[in-house]
N, C-alpha and C positions, 0 to 999 in steps of 0.2 A: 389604547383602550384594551382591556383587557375581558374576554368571554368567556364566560361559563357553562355554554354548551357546547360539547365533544360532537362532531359528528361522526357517527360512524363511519367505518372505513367503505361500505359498500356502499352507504350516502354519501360520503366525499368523493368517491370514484363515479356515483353515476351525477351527480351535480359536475364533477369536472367537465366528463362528457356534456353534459346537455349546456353546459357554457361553453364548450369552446366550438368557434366557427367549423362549417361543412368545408367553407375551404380558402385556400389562402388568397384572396380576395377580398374575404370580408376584413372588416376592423380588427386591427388584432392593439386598440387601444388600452388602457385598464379601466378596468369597469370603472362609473361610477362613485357605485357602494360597495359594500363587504354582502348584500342581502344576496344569498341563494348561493357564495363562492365557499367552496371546500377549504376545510383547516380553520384554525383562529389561527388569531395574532395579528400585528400590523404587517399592511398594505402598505407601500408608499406612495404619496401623491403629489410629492414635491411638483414643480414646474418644471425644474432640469431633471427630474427622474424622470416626468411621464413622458415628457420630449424624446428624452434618450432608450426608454422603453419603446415608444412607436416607432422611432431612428430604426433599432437594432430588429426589430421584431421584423418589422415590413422589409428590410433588406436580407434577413434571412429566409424570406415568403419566398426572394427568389433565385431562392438557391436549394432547393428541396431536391431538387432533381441530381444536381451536381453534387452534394452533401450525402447521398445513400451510401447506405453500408460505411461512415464513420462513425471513429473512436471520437464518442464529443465530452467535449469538457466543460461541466456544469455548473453556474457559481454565479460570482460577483465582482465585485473589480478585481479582487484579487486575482482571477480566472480574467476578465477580459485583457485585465495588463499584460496578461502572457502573449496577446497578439493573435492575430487570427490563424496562423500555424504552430502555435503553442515554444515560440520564440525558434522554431526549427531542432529541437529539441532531440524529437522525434521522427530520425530522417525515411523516408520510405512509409510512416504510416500515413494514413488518408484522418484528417484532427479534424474537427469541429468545434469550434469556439464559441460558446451560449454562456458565453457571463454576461452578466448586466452591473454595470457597478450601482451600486447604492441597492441591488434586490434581497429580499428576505428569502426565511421559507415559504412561505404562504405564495409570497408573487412566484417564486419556481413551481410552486404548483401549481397553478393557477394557466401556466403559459407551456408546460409539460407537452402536451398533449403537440403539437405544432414546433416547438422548437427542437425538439428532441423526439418522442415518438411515431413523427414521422420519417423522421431521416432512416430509420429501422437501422438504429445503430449495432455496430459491432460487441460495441462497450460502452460503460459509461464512469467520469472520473468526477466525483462530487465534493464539491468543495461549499459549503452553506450556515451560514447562522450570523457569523459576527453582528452585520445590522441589524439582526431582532435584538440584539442586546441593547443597541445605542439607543434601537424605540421599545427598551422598556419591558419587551418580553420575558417571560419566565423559563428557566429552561425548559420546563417541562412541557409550555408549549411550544418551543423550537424542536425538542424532541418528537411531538406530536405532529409535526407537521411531518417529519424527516421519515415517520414510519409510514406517511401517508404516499409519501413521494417516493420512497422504496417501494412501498406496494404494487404504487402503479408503474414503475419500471418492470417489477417481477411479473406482473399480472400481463404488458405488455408479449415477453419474452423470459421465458422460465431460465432457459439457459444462457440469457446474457452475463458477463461478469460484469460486476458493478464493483469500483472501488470507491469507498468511501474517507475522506480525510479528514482525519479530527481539527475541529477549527484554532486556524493556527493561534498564538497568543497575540495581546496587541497590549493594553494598557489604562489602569481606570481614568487618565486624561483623556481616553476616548471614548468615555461610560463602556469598556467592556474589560471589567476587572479580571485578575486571575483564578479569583474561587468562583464567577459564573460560567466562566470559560471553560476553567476545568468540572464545574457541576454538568453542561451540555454536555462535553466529552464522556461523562460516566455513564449520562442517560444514552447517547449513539452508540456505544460500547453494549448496552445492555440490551439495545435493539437490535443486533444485528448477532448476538451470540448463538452459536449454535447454527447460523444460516452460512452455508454452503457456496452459496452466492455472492455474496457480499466480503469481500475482502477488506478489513480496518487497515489501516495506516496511522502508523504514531507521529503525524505531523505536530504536533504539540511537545512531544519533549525534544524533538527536532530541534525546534527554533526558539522555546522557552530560555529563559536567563533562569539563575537561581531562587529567583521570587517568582518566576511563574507567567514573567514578561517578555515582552518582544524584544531584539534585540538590536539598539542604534546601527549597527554596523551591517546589519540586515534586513532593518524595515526602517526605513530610516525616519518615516511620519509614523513609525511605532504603529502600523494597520499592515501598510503593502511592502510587499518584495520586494527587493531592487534586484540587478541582474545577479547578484551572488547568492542569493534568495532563491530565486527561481531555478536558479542550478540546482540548487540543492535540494529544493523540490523534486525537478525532473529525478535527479540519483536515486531519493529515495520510490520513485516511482517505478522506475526503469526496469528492477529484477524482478518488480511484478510482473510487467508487461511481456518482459522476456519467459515469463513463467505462462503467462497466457495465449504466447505466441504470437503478439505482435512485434517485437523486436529481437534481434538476437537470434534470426530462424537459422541461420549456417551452422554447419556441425564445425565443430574445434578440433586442427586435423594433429595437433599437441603431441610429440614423439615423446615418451621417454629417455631421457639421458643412458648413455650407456650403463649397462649394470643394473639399472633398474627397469622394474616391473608392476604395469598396470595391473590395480586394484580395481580401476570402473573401466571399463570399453568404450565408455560413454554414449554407449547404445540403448542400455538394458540393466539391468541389475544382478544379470548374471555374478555368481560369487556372492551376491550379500543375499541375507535372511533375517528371522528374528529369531535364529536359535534352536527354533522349534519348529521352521520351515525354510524352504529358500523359495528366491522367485527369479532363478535360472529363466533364461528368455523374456522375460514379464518389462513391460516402460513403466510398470507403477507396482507399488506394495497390495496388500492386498483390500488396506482400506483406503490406500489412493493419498498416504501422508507422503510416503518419499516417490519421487518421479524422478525417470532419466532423460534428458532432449537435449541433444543440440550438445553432448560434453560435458553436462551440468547433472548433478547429484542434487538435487532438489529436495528440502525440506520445507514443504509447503506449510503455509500459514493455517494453523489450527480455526475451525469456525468457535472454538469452544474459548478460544483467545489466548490460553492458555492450556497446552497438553501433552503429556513427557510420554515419549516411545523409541525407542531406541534399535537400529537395525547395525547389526554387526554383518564382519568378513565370516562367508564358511570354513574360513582358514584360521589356525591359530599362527603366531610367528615366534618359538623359542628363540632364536639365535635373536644375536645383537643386529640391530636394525638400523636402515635413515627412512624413516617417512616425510614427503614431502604432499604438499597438495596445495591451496588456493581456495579462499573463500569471501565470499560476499555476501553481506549481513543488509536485511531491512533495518529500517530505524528502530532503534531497541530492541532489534534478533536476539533469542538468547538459544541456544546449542551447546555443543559439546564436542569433543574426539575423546573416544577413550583409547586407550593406549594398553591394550591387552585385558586390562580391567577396569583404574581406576582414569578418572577425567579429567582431560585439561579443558579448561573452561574457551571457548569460540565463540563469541560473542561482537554485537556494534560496541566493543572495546570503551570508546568514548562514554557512549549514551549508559551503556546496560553497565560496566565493570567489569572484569574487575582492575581492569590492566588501564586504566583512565591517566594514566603520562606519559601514553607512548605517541613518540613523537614521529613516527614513521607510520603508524596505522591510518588508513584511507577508507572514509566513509562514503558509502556505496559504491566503495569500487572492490576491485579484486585485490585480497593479498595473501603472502607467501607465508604458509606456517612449516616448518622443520624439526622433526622430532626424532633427535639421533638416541637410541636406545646401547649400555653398555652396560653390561653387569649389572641388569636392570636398575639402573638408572637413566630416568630419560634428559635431554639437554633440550629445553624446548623456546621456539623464538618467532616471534610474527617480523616478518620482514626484516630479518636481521636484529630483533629487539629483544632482551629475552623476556621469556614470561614465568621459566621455571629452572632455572639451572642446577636441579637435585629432586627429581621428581621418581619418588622409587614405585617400579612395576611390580608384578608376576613376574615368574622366571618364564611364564608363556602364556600365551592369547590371543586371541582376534584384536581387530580393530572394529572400531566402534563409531557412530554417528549419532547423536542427540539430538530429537525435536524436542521443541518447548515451546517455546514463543515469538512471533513473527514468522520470517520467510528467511530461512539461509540457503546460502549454494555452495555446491562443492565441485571441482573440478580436478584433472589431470593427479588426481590421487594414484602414487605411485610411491613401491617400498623396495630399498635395497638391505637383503641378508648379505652383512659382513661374515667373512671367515670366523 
């Protein structure tokens, strides 16, 4: 069924309130009807959905206490198959598992309030929409719901991070084709631009095939993950997390090979600028785009989804050169190294281009880039692959770092001057 009245965001936020129970105790059944509930779009009321709704609600009633201050992960089956420790994925963080399979947007809002803001989570990792497709919803109101239920995340907790996952692909034998799928992803995209808060994730070219679909060897009922799925989930999530400081908190104690010489400390940004400045001592730039922690050269994900800035060495390097370093790209990262001046391209290789046949490049993990410079010419290789074997420089320059798009990391960047 489909509704034509909008409620406002501060009537869907005080209607949520004044619907949901004082305390966990009460029914935390589904209503009913739709009359007096926040957001449009379809409820479900199947028999195995409402069963499995009151199952999962009333068994997390008593666990509110135990549940504080978790990282919860928000969704649907997709989200509940990961298991109530998020498959162990995630070793050392405190997870919370609030998917419900077969739920919509609407029913995640609707139950907000209790499953999730009370636990006064750390974080939260949103995964939401497929089912409004299969009942018929229009993106527009799956979007509608999604700004509704970011709202009241933010409104919850200003400074929560909230990552959001484009919905993955599945297939129109499952009434959720690839041009609705990908229309939702445009509208979440357009919701969340420019907010600071909210980190996108490109789960959708992830795990899409070339028509825009799921892929047998990965979802194998063409909806959910299987375990190789789900990895690949976690990876692409992983460098957020470690960017947020729930994983990854150890510093990287990474020596230099003889003869060469640390470019990051991996303390600080000591030695890089933008040219026009440096931020000697400083853990961030100075609009907070590149960050140092834990070893890592952090190109943080743009809120604008898209946004080029570039932080060079305060050092030039005339002599012939070997630079080494190590990188790890979110799903369709797109970056850069420049090499005195002009750019060799550092990218998720596979997803983003340009280098898409390399058989050694590793998605969400870390890999080896080497850029031996001679007579300014550079010889350049990911993991022993090459990417450029005639790449001509300056006869002098700094080195260089490119943000663009997504989340890249850089580590143990280190340069040896040949005689």
């Amino acid at each position: 069924m489909k509704f034509i009245v909008q409620l406002t965001l501060v009537a869907a936020l005080a209607l949520a309130s004044s619907f949901i129970p004082a305390t966990h105790a009460a029914s935390l059944d589904i209503p009913a009807t739709d009359d007096g509930l926040p957001g449009t779009g379809p409820i479900r009321r199947y028999d195995w959905f409402t069963q499995l709704w009151t199952q999962k609600r009333n068994g997390w009633a008593q666990r509110v206490e135990k549940d504080q201050g978790a990282l919860v992960f928000l969704g649907d089956s997709i989200t509940q198959g990961w298991g109530d420790n998020i498959g162990g994925a995630f070793p050392g963080v405190k997870v919370a598992n609030r998917g419900i399979s077969g739920d919509t947007t609407r029913g995640v809002l609707i139950r907000l309030k209790e499953d999730v803001l009370d636990l006064k989570p750390v974080g939260v990792v949103l995964l939401i929409g497929t089912n409004d497709l299969e009942e018929n919803a229009e993106p527009e109101t799956i979007a509608g719901n999604l700004k509704l239920i970011l709202a009241a995340l933010k409104q919850h907790n200003s400074k929560m991070p909230i990552i959001l996952c484009q919905v993955f692909p599945s297939s129109a034998s499952k009434s959720r084709p690839a041009d609705k799928i990908k229309k939702v992803n445009q509208l979440y995209a357009a919701a969340v631009k420019g907010d600071a808060q909210v980190t996108l994730m490109e789960t959708h070219v992830l795990f899409a095939d070339g028509q825009g679909d799921a892929k047998k060897e990965e979802f194998p009922d063409l909806l959910h993950p299987n375990k190789a799925g789900y990895a690949k989930w976690a990876g692409a999530i992983r460098p957020v997390l470690a960017t947020l400081g729930f994983v990854e908190t150890q510093p990287d104690n990474f020596a230099p090979e003889p003869g060469f010489v640390s470019l990051f400390n991996g303390k600080d940004l000591t030695g890089w600028g933008y040219k026009t400045n440096n931020f000697d001592g400083l853990t961030a730039s100075s609009e907070g785009r590149y960050v140092a922690k834990n070893g890592r050269l952090i190109v943080t994900t743009p809120p604008e989804y898209r946004k080029v800035i570039k932080l060079w060495t305060t050092k030039s390097f005339p002599k012939d050169f070997v630079l080494k370093l190590e990188f790890r790209a979110t799903p369709f990262a797109d970056s850069g190294v420049f090499i005195r001046q002009p750019q060799l391209q550092c990218r998720d290789y596979l997803l983003a281009g340009p280098y898409t046949n390399l058989t050694k490049y590793k998605a969400g993990d870390w890999n080896e880039m080497i850029v031996a410079v001679t007579n300014n010419v550079g010889y350049c290789t990911c993991n022993g692959e090459v990417l450029n074997a005639a790449m001509k420089v300056p006869s002098t320059g700094p080195i260089g770092l490119e943000g663009d798009r997504g989340q890249m990391e850089y580590r143990r960047i280190r340069l040896q001057e040949l005689p």
